[in-house]
C-alpha positions in Angstrom: 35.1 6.6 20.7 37.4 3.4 21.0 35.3 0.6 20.3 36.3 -3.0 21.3 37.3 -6.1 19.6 33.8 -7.5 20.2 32.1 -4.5 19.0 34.4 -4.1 15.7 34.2 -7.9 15.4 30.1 -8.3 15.6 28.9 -5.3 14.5 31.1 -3.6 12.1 33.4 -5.5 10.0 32.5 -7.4 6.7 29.3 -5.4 6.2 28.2 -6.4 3.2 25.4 -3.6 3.2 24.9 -0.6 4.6 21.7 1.5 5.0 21.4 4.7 6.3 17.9 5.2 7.6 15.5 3.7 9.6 12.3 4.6 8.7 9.3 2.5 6.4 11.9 3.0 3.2 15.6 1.8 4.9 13.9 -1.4 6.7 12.2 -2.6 4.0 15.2 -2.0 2.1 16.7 -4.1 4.7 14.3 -7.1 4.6 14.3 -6.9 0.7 18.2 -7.2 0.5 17.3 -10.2 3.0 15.5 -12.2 0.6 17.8 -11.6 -2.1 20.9 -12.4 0.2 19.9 -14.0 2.9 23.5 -15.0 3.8 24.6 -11.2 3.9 25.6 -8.8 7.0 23.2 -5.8 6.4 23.5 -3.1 8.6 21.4 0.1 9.6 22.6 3.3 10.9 19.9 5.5 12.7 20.6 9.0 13.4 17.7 9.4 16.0 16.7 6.9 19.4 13.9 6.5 17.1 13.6 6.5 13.1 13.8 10.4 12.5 12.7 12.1 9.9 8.7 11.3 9.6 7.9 7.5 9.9 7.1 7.9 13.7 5.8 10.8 13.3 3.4 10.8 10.0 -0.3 11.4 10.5 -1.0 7.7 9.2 -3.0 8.5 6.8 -3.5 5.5 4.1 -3.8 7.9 0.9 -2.9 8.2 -2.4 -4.4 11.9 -3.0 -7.3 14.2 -2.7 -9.1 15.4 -6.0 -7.7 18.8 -5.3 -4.0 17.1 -5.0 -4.6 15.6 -8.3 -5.6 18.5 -10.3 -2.5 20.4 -9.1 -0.3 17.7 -10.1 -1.6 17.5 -13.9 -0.4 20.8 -13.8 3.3 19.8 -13.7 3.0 16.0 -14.5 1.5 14.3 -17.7 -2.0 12.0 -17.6 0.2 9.4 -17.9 2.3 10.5 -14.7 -0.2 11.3 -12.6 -1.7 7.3 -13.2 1.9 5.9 -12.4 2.1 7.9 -9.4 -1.7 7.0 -8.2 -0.8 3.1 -8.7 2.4 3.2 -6.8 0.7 4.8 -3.9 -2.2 1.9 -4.1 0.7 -0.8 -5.1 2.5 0.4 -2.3 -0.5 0.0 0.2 -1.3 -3.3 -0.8 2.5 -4.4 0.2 2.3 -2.3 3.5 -1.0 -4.3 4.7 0.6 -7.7 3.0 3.5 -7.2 4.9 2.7 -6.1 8.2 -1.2 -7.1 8.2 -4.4 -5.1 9.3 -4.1 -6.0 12.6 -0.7 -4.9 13.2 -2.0 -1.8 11.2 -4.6 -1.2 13.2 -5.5 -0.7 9.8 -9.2 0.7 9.1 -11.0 1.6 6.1 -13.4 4.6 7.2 -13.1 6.5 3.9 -11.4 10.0 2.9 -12.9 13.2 2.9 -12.1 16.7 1.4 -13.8 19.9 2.7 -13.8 23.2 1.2 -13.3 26.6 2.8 -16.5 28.7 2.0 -14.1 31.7 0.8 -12.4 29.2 -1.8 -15.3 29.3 -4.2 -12.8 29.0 -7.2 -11.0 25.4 -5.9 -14.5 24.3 -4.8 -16.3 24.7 -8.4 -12.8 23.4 -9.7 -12.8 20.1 -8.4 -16.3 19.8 -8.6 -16.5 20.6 -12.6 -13.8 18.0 -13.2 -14.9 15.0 -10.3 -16.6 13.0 -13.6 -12.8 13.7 -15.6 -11.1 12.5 -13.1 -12.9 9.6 -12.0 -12.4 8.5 -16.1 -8.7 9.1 -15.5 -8.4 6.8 -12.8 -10.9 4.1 -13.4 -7.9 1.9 -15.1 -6.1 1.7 -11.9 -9.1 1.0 -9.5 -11.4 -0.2 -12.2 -14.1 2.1 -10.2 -15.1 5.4 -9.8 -13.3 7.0 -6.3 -14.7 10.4 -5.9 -18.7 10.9 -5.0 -20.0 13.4 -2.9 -20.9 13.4 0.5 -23.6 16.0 2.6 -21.4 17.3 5.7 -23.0 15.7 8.5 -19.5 15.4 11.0 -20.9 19.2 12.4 -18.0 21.5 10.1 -18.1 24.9 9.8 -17.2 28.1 7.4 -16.9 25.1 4.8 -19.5 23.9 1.9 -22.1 21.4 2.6 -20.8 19.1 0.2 -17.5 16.7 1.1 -16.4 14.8 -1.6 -15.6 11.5 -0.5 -13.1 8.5 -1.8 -14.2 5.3 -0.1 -11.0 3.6 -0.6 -8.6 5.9 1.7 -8.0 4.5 5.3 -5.8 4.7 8.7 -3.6 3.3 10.8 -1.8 3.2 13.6 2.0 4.8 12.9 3.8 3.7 16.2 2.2 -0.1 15.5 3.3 0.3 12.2 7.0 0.9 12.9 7.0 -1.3 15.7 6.1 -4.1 13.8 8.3 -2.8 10.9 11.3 -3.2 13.4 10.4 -6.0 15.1 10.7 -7.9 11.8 13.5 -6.6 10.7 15.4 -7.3 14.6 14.1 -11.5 13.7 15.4 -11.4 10.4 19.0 -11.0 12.0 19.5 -7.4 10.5 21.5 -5.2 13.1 20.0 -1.4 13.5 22.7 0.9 15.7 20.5 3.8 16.8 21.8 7.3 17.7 24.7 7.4 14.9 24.4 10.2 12.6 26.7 9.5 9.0 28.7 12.3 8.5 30.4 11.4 5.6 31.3 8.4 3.2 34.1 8.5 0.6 33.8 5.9 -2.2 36.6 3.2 -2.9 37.6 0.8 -5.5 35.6 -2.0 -4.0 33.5 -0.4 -0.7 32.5 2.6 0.5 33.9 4.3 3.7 31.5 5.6 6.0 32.5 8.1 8.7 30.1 8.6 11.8 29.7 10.2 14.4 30.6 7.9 16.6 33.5 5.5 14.5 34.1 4.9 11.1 34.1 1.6 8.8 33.9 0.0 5.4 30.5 -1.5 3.9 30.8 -3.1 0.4 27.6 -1.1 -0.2 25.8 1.6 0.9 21.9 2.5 0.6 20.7 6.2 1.2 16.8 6.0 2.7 16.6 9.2 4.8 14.2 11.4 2.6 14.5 14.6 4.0 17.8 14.6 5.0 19.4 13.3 2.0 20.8 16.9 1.0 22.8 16.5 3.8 24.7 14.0 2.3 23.8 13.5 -1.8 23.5 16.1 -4.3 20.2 15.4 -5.8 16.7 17.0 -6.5 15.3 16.5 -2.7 14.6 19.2 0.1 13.2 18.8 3.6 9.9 19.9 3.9 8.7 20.8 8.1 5.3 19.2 8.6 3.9 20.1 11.9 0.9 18.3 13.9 -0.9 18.1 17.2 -3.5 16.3 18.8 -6.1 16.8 21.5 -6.9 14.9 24.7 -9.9 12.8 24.2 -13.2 14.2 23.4 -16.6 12.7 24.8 -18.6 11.1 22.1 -16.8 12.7 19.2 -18.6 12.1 15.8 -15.7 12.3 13.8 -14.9 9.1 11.8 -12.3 8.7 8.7 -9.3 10.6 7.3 -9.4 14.8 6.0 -8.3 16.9 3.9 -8.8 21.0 3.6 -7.1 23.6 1.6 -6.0 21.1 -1.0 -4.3 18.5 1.3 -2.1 21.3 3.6 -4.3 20.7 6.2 -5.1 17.1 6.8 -7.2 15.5 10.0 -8.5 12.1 11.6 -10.1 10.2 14.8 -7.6 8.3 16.4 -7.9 6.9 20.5 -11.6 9.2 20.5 -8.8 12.5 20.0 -8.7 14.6 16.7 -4.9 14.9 15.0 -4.5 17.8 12.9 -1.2 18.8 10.7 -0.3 20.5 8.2 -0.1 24.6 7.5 3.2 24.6 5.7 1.5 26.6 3.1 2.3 29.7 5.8 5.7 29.7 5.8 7.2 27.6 2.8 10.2 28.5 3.6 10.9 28.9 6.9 9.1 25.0 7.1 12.4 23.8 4.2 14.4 23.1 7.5 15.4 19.3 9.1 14.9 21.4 12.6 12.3 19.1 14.5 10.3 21.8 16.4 7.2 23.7 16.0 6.2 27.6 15.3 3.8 29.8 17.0 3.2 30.9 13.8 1.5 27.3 12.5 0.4 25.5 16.0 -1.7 29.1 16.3 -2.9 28.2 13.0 -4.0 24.8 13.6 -5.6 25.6 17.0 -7.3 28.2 15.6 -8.7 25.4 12.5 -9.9 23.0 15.2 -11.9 25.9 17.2 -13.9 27.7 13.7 -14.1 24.9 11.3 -13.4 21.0 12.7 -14.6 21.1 16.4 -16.9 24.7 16.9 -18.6 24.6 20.0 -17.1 21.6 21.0 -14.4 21.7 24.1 -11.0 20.6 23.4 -7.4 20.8 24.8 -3.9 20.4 23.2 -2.3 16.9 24.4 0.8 16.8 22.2 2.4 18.8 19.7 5.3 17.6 17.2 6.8 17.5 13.8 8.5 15.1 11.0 10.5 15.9 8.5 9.4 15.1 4.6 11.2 15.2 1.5 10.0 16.8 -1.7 11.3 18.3 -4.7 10.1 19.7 -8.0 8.1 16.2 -9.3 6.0 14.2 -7.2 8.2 10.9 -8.3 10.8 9.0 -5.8 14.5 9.2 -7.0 15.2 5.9 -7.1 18.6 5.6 -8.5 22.2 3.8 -8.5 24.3 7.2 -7.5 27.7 6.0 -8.6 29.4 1.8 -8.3 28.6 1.1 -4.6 26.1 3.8 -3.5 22.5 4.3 -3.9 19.5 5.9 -2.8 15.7 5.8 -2.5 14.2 9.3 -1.1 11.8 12.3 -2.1 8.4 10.5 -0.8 6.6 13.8 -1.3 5.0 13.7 2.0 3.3 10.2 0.9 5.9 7.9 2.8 3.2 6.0 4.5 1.7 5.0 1.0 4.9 4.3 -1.4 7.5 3.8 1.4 7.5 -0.1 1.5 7.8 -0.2 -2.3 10.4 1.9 -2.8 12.3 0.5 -0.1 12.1 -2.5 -1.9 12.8 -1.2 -5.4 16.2 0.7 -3.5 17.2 -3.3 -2.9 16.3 -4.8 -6.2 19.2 -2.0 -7.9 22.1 -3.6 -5.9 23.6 -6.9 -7.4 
């Protein structure tokens, strides 16, 4: 595609920085790189109409991990780790809601939940035994204890009658969230082209040159923030990871209130607009659900039905409204990579499916590498 003078002029030459990505991490990248230079051309290259991989299309849940979700990452992460990661998720909360505010949030503090399947006795009387050891773990970070237990009184079934609860998880509102997100980044003079998918980018002594799929330019750096599609375009520890999700029409006087999670966080649900929203069963297929295809399976939307009709909504009349699915990144640790990939390029990806939570601080972290 030719482009003009005008178009060359405004949008594309002496970019100072480049960021590939629009979701939470790549526009608070953006406004970050703002406050450190507020003088510079930043510029954001989009591959979707709308940010891509999950930021529109996350559950938006406020979390920072179930009891069950804990447990399994001490099994591959120190005491020590598991704390860092915990406090990122909460630091990186606080800077979501200081940023954008509750109200843009739609932000609401209802509590978390966990149920257990009545033919998981093993996990059940897992988390249970160690609830106390865990609450010690992270009393440091919160300076409280997060996990009691709650009676099931939300009308569940095939699952034990005890929840346990964390009072500090909440929700929000994702499209709110992003639309905010963008609408300060748009007033802080940043430029976002949507619809331009980065094919390539080929490092020079003193900028980077980025090929698109639409024209090519130079950007004296260049900022990686797109999760699950980074192995399309850096060679690091970081693999798309197919969450699925649907949501009902509303439901008349639904009793459901807070944020869920069943089967050790692979099924997670919540109230939102009187509707239930339900994702999750990538635990069938692991990897058929490793792809950065954005559509849905029998296989798993069967699934989830099938949840909402024996265990979340029994008895209770419900139909489909929408069906989708976002793409995460994960890898073999739970941690972000973070990291200075070479003299003008960079990245911040591998959110581990908790982009909602640590996306706005490691956006910012991505900014505070570049000099």
């Amino acid at each position: 595609m030719n482009l003009s003078y005008w178009e060359n002029k405004t949008w594309l030459s002496q970019v100072n920085y480049t960021i590939i990505g629009s979701g939470i991490v790549g526009l608070n990248c953006a406004l970050q790189l703002k406050q450190q230079f507020p003088n510079a051309k930043i510029l954001i290259l989009e591959r979707g109409m709308l940010p891509q991989g999950a930021s529109t299309k996350n559950a938006g849940f406020a979390c920072f991990g179930s009891l069950s979700e804990i447990l399994d990452d001490l099994k591959t992460h120190s005491e020590d780790e598991v704390i860092e990661l915990v406090q990122k998720r909460i630091n990186g909360l606080n800077l979501l809601r200081q940023n954008l505010t509750d109200k843009a949030l739609n932000y609401q503090q209802l509590g978390g939940y966990e149920l257990f399947n009545t033919d998981n006795q093993v996990l059940y009387e897992r988390c249970l035994s160690n609830k106390d050891a865990i609450n010690n773990l992270l009393f440091p970070v919160l300076k409280e204890s997060i996990f009691t237990l709650k009676v099931n009184n939300f009308g569940f079934k095939n699952i034990y009658k005890q929840l346990i609860f964390n009072p500090f998880e909440g929700q929000i509102d994702t499209g709110k969230m992003m639309e905010a997100l963008l609408l300060k980044v748009q007033l802080a003079g940043i430029k976002i082209l949507n619809n331009v998918l980065v094919e390539a980018f080929t490092e020079m002594n003193d900028a980077v040159d980025i090929k698109t799929s639409h024209f090519q330019f130079k950007s004296n750096k260049l900022l990686i923030a797109t999760n699950g599609f980074a192995a399309q375009l850096i060679n690091e520890d970081v693999k798309p990871a197919r969450a699925q999700v649907l949501i009902t029409k509303p439901i008349p006087n639904l009793k459901v209130k807070g944020t869920f999670h069943l089967d050790k966080g692979f099924y997670y649900f919540r109230n939102i607009d009187n509707r239930i929203l339900l994702g999750g069963g990538r635990n069938l297929d692991f990897k058929g659900e490793e792809t950065t295809e954005m559509t849905e399976t029998a296989l798993i939307q069967n699934h989830l039905e099938q949840v909402l009709q024996t265990t979340i909504l029994p008895n209770i009349p419900f139909e489909i409204d929408y069906c989708w699915s976002g793409i995460m990144g994960v890898g073999n640790q739970k941690k972000p990579v973070v990291k200075q990939l070479s003299n003008h390029v960079y990245c911040g990806v591998r959110l581990g499916g908790m982009g909602v939570a640590i996306g706005s601080i490691i956006g910012k972290e991505l900014a505070q590498l570049v000099d």
